[in-house]
C-alpha positions as a Markdown table, in Angstrom:
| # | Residue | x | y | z |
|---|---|---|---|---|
| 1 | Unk | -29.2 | -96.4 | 4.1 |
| 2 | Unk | -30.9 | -98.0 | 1.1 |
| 3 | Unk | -29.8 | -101.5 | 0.0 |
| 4 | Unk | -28.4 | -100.4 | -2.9 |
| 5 | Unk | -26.2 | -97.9 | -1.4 |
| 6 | Unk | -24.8 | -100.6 | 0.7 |
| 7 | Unk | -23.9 | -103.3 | -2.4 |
| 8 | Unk | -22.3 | -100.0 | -4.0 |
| 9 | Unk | -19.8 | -99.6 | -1.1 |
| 10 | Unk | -19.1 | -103.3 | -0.4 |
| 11 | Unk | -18.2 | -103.8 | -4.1 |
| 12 | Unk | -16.0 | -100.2 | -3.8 |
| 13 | Unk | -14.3 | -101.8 | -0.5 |
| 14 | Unk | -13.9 | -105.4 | -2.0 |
| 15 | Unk | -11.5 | -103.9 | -5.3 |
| 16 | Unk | -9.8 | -101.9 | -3.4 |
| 17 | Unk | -8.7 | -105.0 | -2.1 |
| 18 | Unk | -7.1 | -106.6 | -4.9 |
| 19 | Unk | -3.8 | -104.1 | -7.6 |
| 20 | Unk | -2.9 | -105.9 | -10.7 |
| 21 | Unk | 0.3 | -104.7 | -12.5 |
| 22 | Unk | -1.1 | -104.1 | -15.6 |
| 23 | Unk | 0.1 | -106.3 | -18.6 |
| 24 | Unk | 3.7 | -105.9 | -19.7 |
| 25 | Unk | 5.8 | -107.3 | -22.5 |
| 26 | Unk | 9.1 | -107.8 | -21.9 |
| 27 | Unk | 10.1 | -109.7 | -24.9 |
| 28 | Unk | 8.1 | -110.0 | -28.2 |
| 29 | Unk | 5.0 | -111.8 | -27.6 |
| 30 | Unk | 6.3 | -112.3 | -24.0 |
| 31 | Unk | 4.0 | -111.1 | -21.0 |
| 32 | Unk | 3.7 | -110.7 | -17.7 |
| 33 | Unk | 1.4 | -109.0 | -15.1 |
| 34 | Unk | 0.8 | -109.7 | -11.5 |
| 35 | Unk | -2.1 | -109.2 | -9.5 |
| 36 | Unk | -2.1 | -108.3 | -5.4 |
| 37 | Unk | -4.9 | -109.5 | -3.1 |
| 38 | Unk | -5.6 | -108.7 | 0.3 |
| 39 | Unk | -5.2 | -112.0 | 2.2 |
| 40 | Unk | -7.8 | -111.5 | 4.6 |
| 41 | Unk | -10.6 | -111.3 | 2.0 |
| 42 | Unk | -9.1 | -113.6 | -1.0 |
| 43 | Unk | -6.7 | -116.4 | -0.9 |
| 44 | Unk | -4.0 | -117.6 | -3.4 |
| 45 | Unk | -6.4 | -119.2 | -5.7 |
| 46 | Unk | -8.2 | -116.0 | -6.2 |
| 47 | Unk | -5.1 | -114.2 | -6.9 |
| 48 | Unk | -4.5 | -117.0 | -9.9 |
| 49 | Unk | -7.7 | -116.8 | -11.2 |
| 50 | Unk | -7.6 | -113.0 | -11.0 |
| 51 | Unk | -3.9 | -113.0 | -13.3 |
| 52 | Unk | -5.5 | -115.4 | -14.9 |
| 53 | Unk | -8.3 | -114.0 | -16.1 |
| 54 | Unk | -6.5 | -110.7 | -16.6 |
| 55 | Unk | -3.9 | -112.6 | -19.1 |
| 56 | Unk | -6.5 | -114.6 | -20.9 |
| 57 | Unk | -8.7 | -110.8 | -21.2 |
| 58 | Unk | -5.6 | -109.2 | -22.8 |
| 59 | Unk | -5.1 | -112.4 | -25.3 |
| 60 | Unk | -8.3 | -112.1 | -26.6 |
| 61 | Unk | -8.1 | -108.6 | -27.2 |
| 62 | Unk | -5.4 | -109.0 | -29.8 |
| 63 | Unk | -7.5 | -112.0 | -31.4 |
| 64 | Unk | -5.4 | -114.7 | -30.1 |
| 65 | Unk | -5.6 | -117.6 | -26.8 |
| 66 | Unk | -3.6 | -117.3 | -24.0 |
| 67 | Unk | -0.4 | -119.7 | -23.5 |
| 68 | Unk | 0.6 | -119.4 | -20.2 |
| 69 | Unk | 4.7 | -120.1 | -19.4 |
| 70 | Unk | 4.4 | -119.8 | -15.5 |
| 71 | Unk | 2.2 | -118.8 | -12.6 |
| 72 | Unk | 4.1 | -117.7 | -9.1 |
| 73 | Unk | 2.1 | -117.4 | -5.7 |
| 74 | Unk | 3.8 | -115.4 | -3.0 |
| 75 | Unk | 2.3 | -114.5 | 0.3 |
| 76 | Unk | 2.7 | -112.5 | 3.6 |
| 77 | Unk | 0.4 | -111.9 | 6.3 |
| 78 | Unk | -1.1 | -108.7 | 4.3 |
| 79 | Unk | -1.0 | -109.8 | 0.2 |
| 80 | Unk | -0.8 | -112.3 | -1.4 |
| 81 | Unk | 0.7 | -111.7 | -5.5 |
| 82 | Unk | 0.3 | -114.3 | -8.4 |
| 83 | Unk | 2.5 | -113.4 | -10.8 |
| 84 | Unk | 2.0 | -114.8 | -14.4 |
| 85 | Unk | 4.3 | -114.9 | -17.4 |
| 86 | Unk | 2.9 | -115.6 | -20.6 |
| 87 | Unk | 2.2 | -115.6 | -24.5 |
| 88 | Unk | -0.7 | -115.0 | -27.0 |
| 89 | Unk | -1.0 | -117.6 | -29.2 |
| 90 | Unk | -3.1 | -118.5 | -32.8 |
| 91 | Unk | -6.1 | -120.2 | -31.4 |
């Protein structure tokens, strides 16, 4: 197998670790999105920084910086979730 072939499937095996919710707005200019990682490849920092991240992507999109209300960590053997709720703000 050529090296290359092998970073292509680690990467492909390493997201399909991790699910994010997608961004959702349940109240105007009121967000939330949570992002699942495997716990035996990422632990609950990474699953911040990946809702993070996420949240902070979606502000800029629209212009604006990222205000965030609350971060929640849950974890099980299996996932662990961050879940974020947040606004986009003027910058």
């Amino acid at each position: 197998m050529k090296p290359g072939h092998l970073t292509v499937i680690v990467c492909l095996f390493l997201t399909a670790c991790t699910a994010s919710s997608g961004v959702m707005e349940f109240s105007p200019n009121r967000y939330s999105l949570s992002v699942d990682v495997d716990s035996e490849f990422y632990g609950p920092s990474s699953a911040r920084k990946q809702a993070f991240e996420e949240a902070q992507e979606f502000c800029r999109s629209k212009g604006q910086a990222l205000s965030v209300d609350n971060i929640d960590l849950h974890s099980s053997s299996t996932y662990t979730t961050a879940a974020i709720v947040f606004r986009c703000v003027e910058p």
